[in-house]
C-alpha positions as a printed Julia matrix, in Angstrom:
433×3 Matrix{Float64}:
  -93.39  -17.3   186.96
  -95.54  -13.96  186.82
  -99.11  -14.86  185.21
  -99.03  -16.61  181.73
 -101.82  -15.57  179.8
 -103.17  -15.72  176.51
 -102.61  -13.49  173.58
 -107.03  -12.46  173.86
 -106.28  -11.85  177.23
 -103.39   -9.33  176.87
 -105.52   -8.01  174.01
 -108.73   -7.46  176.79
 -106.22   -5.95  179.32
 -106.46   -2.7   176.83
 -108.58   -0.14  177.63
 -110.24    2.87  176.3
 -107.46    6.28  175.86
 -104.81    3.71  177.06
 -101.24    4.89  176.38
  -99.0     1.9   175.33
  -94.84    1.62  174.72
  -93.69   -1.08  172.58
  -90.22   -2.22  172.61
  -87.58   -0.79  170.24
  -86.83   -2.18  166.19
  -86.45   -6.27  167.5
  -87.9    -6.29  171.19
  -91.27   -5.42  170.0
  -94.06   -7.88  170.95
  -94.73   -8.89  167.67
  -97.84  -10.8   168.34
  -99.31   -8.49  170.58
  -98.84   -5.54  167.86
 -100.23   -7.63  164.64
 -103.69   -8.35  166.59
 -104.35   -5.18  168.31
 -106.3    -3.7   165.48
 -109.15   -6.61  166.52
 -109.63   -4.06  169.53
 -110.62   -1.73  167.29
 -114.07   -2.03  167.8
 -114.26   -1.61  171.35
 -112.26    1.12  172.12
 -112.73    4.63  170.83
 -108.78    5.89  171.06
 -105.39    4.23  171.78
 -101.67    5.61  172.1
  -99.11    3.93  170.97
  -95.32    4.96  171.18
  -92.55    2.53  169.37
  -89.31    3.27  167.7
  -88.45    1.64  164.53
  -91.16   -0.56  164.27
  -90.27   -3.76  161.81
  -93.62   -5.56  161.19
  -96.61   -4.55  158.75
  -99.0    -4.12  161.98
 -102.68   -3.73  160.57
 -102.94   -0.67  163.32
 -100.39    1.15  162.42
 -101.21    0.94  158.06
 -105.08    0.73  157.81
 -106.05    4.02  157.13
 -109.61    3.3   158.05
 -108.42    2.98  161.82
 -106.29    6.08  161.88
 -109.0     7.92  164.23
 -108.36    4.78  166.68
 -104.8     4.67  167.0
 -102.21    7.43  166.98
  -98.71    6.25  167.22
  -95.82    8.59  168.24
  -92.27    7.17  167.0
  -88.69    8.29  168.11
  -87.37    6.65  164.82
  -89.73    6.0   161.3
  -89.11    2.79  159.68
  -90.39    2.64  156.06
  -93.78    1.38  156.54
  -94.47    4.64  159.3
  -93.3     6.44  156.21
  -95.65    5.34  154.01
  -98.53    5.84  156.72
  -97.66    9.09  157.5
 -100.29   10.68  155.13
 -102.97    8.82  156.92
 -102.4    11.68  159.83
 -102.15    9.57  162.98
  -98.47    9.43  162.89
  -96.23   11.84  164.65
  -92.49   12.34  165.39
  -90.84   12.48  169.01
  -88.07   14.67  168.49
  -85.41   13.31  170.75
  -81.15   12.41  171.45
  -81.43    8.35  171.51
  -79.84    8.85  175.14
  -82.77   11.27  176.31
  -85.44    8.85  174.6
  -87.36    7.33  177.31
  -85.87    9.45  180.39
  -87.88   12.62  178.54
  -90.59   10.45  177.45
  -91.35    9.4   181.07
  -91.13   12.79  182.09
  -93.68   13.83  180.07
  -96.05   10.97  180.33
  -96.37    7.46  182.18
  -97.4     4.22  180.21
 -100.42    2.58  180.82
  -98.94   -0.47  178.91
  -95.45   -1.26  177.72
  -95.1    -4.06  175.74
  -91.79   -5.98  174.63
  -90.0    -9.55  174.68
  -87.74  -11.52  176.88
  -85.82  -14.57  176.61
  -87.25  -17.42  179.12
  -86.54  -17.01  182.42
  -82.99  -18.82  183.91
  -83.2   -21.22  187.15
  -82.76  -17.87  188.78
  -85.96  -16.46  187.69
  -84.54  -13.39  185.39
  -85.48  -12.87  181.71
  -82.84  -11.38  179.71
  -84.38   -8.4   177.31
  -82.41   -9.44  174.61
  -81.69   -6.87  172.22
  -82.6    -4.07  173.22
  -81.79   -1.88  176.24
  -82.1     1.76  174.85
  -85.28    2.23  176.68
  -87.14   -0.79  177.36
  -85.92   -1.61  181.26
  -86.99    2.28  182.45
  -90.34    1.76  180.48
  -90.83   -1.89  182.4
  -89.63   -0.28  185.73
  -92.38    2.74  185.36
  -95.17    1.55  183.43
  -98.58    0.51  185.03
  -98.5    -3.09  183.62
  -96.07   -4.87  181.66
  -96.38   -7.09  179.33
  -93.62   -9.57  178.36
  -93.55  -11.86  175.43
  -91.33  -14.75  176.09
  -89.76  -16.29  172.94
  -86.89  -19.01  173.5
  -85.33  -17.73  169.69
  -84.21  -14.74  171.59
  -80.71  -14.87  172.44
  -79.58  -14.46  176.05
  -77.72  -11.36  176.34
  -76.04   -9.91  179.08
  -75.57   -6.31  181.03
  -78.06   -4.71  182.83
  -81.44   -6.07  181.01
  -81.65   -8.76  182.68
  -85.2    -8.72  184.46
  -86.74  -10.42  187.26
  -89.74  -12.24  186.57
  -91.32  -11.23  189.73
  -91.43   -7.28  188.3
  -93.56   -8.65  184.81
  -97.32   -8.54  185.44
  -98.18  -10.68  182.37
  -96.07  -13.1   180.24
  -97.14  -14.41  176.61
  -95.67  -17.53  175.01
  -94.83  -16.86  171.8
  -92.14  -18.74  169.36
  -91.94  -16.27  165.92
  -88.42  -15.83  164.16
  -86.42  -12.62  165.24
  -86.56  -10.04  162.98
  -83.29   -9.87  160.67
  -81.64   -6.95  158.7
  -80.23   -8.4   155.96
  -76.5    -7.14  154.97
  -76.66   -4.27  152.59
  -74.1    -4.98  149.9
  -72.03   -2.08  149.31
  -72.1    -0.28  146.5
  -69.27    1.34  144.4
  -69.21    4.9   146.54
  -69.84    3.09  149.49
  -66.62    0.87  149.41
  -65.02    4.47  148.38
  -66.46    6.34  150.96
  -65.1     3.28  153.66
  -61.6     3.31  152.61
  -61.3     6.74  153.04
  -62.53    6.85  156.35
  -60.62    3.66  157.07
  -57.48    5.73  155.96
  -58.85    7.56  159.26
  -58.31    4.87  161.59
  -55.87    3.48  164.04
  -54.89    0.27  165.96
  -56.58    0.64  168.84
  -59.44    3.09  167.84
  -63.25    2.57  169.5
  -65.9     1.84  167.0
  -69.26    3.11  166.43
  -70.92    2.41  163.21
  -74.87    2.94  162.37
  -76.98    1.48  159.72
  -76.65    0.73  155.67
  -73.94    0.55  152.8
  -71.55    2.97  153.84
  -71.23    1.68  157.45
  -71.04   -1.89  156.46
  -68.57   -0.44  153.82
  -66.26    1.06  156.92
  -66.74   -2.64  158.76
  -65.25   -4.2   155.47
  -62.37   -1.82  155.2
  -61.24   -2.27  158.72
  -60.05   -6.02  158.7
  -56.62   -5.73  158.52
  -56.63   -3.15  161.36
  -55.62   -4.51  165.33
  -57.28   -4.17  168.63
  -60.29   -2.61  168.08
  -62.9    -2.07  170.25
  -66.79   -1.46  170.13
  -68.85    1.1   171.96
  -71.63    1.4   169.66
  -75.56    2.2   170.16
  -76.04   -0.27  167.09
  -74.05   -3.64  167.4
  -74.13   -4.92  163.68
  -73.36   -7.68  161.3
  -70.19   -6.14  160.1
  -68.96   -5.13  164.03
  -69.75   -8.8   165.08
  -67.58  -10.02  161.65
  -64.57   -8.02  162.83
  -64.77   -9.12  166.06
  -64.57  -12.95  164.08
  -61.46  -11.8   162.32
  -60.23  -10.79  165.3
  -59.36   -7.18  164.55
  -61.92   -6.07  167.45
  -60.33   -7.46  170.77
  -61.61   -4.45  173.03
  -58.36   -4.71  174.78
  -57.15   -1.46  174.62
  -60.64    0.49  175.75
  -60.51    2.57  178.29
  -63.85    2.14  179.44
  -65.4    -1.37  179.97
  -62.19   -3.07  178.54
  -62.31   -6.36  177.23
  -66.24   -5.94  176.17
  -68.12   -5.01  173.33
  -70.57   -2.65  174.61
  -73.93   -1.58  173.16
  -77.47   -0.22  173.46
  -79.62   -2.55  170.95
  -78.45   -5.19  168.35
  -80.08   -5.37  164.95
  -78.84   -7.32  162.02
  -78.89  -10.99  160.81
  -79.66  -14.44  162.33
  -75.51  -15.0   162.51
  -75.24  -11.84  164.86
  -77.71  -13.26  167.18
  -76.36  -16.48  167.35
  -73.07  -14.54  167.93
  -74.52  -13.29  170.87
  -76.54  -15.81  172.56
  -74.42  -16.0   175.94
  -71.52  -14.35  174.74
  -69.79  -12.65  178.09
  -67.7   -10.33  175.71
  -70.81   -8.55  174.44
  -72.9    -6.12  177.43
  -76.41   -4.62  176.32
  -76.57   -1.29  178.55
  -78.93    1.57  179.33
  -79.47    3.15  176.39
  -79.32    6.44  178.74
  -75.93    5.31  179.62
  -74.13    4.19  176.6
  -74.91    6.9   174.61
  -74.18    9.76  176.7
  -71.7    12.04  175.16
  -69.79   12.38  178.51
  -69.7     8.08  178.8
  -68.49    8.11  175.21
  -65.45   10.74  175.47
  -64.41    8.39  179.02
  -62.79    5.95  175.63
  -59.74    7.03  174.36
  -59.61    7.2   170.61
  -63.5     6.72  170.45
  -64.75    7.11  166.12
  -67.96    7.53  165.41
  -69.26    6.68  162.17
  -72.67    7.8   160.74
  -74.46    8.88  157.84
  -76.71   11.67  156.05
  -78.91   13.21  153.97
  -77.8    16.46  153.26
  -74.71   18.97  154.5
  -75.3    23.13  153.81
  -72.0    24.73  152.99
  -71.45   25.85  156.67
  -71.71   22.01  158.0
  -75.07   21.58  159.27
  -76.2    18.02  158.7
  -79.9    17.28  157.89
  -80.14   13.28  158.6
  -83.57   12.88  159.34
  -86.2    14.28  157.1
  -86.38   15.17  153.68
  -87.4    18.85  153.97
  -90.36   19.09  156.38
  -91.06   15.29  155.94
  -89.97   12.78  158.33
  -87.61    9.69  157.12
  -85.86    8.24  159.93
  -84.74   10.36  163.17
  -81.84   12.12  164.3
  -81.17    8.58  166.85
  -78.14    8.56  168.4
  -75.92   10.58  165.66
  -75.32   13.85  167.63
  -74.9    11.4   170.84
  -72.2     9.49  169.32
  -70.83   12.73  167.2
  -70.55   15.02  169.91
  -69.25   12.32  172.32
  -66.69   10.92  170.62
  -65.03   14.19  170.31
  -65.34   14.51  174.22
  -62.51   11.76  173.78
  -58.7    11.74  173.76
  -57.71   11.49  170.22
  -61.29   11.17  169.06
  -63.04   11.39  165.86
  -66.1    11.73  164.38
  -67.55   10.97  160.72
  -70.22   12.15  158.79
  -70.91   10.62  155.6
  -72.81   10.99  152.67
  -73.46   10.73  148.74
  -71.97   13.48  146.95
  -75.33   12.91  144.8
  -78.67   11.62  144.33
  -81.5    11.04  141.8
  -84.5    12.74  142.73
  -87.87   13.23  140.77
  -88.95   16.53  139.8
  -92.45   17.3   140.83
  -92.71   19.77  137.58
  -91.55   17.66  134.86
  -91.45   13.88  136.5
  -88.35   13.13  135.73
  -85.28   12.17  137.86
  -82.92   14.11  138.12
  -79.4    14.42  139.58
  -78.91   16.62  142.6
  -76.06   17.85  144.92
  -76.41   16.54  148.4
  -73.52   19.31  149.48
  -76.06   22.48  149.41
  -76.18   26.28  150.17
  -78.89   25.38  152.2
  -80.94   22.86  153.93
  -84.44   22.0   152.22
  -87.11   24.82  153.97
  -88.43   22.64  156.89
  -85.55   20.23  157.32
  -84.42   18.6   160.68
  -81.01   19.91  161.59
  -79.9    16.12  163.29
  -76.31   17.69  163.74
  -75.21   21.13  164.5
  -72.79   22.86  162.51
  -70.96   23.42  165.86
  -70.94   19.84  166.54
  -69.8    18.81  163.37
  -66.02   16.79  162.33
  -65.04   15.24  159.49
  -67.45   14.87  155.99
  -66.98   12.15  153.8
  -68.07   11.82  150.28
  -66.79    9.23  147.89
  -64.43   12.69  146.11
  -62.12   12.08  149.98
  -62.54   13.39  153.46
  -62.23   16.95  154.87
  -62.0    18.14  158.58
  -64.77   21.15  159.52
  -63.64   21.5   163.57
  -62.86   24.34  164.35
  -63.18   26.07  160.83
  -64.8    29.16  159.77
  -67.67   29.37  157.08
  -65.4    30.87  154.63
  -62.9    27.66  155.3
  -65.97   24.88  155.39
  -67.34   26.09  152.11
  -63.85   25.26  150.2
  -63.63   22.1   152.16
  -67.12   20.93  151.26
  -66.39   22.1   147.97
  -63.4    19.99  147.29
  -65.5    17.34  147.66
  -68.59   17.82  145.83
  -69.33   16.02  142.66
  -67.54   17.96  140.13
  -70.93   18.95  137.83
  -71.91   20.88  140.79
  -68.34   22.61  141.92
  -68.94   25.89  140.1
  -72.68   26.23  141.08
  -71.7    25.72  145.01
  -69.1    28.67  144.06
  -71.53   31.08  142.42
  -74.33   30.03  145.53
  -71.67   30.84  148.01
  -70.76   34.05  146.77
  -74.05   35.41  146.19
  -74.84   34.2   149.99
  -71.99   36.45  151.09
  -69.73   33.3   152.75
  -66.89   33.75  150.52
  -65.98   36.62  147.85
């Protein structure tokens, strides 16, 4: 093996102004991450980058070390959320398949940090679970940093990992962070049957993260030959392929497999996993370019939002000006599955939500179908790129649409308290008259 060392040790390997990577959502090195604020002290400024962190890391919430650390994230998670008025926290606008090839362009890691599976008889560490960026990071980076944990499972692809190219390993044994299933709610199981409506025998899957997703999953069980190219493998995509209505046998692109970037979901996906042949963990870079994606015939992708103006723009990222989540791999997945023979892509959303009003206090319900975005929103899908909208009122096709046509569409499928107000909007705007 490459050194073992010690947690302290890793911990003393950091030096002032270093720049450090961490592993994405469930490849982070979790023990590495919940000490370093004990560096604190010694060091006068540290960079860290991570994406979807999942652990309540002292660093990243104390608000007394903010002037220490600054952390740059290509996806918030809810406790960067909460941090984010400390002022140290920053977003790296990005496409999930441009995450870490940009990144590295601008910048080279001192440190990158992550976990690994032990390594075989061969001496290779699988990387587990994640593979959107982690292997570039490990192949550029000035020292790596591996923390082995034999809870991983063993996944295959192209992450698996020499042990010769890891400068430093750390023993660690901690449970694998889980997402539990989200049970879905009334408007999700409406908003997955009518997108289910949507697909065929045969169709390619990608599905992100929530209700509405897991909704779609649920909806799908009675449908044949499936297959998966997904950045996200999930719960519900790893429950279809146990009912045996994802096969993969009629992909036209890595047939036969289930093919993904990262995996994130509960302790029964990653024991579905653990040296499952049918199930390849690839480049991140690879799997979601749009051009990869369209090579599937009948590819669907299936993703969610947070608000759609009348003329299809999709805001899925930020609430206004203030960072929730990041745009990921939506316009990756979007834009590529329409690259594909008889391809499809779905945006869905609430028609509604309850909001607080900052004059009065009270919540309130809103349209999420608006004249326009909130001043200062992320636009995380183009109005060009955009296909179908769902809302739990039905479906309705935007490609290749005018404004004048999008606004009726979008329209039809507003909640009906806020029908005539879209109207009036629109016609004072000038799409319609």
């Amino acid at each position: 093996m490459a050194k073992l060392i010690t947690l302290q040790e890793s911990l003393n390997l950091v030096k002032n102004e270093d720049y450090i990577v961490a592993g994405m959502a469930a490849s982070e090195g979790r023990e590495f991450f919940a000490h370093l604020h004990e560096i604190a002290n010694k060091i006068d400024h540290v960079t860290i980058d991570n994406c979807l962190p999942l652990s309540k890391y002292q660093f990243m919430l104390d608000e007394t070390l903010a002037e220490k650390f600054t952390i740059n994230s290509w996806f918030f998670s809810g406790d960067l959320r909460k941090a984010f008025k400390h002022g140290n926290i920053s977003y790296i606008p990005n496409h999930l398949n441009f995450a870490g090839v940009r990144r590295l362009e601008h910048k080279i890691p001192d440190i990158y940090i992550g976990n690994c599976t032990p390594p075989d008889k061969h001496g290779y560490v699988s990387l587990s679970l994640s593979n959107v960026y982690e292997k570039g990071m490990i192949t550029k980076a000035k020292t790596v940093i591996l923390e082995i944990n034999p809870k991983l499972p063993r996944t295959f692809g192209d992450l698996e990992v020499h042990e010769s190219l890891i400068d430093y390993f750390i023993e660690v044994d901690y449970d694998i962070p889980v997402l539990p299933e989200t049970e879905p709610n009334e408007k999700d199981i409406l908003i997955g049957k009518h997108i289910a409506e949507l697909i065929n025998d045969g169709d390619s899957l990608q599905l992100g993260i929530g209700g509405i997703p897991n909704a779609v999953a649920a909806a799908l069980c009675d449908k044949k030959h499936l297959g998966v190219h997904t950045e996200m493998l999930t719960t519900g995509l790893m429950k279809l392929a146990q009912s045996g209505a994802i096969d993969n046998s009629m992909k036209t692109l890595h047939p036969g497999k289930m093919v993904a970037a990262f995996a994130l979901g509960t302790k029964e996906l990653y024991e579905f996993m653990d040296d499952n042949p049918s199930i390849m963990i690839l480049d991140g870079h690879y799997v979601n370019d749009p051009c990869v994606i369209g090579k599937n015939d009948n590819q669907v992708s299936i993703n969610t939002t947070i608000e759609v103006d009348l003329t299809g723009q999709c805001c899925s990222e930020s609430i206004g000006p203030v960072q929730f989540s990041g745009t990921g791999g939506q316009s990756d997945t979007a834009t590529g599955a329409q690259r594909s023979k008889n391809g499809r892509s779905f945006i869905a959303l609430y028609s509604t939500a309850n909001v607080r009003n900052k004059e009065t206090g009270i919540r309130e319900e809103i349209s999420k179908i608006v004249p326009f975005l909130k001043p200062g929103a992320g636009v995380s899908l183009s109005r060009n790129d955009v296909d179908y909208i769902v809302t739990e009122y039905g479906a309705v096709r935007l490609r290749g649409t005018s404004v004048k046509e999008r606004v009726e569409l979008l329209i039809s499928i507003s909640h009906p308290k806020f029908k005539d107000e879209l109207r009036k909007r629109a016609l004072e705007i000038g799409y319609i008259k």
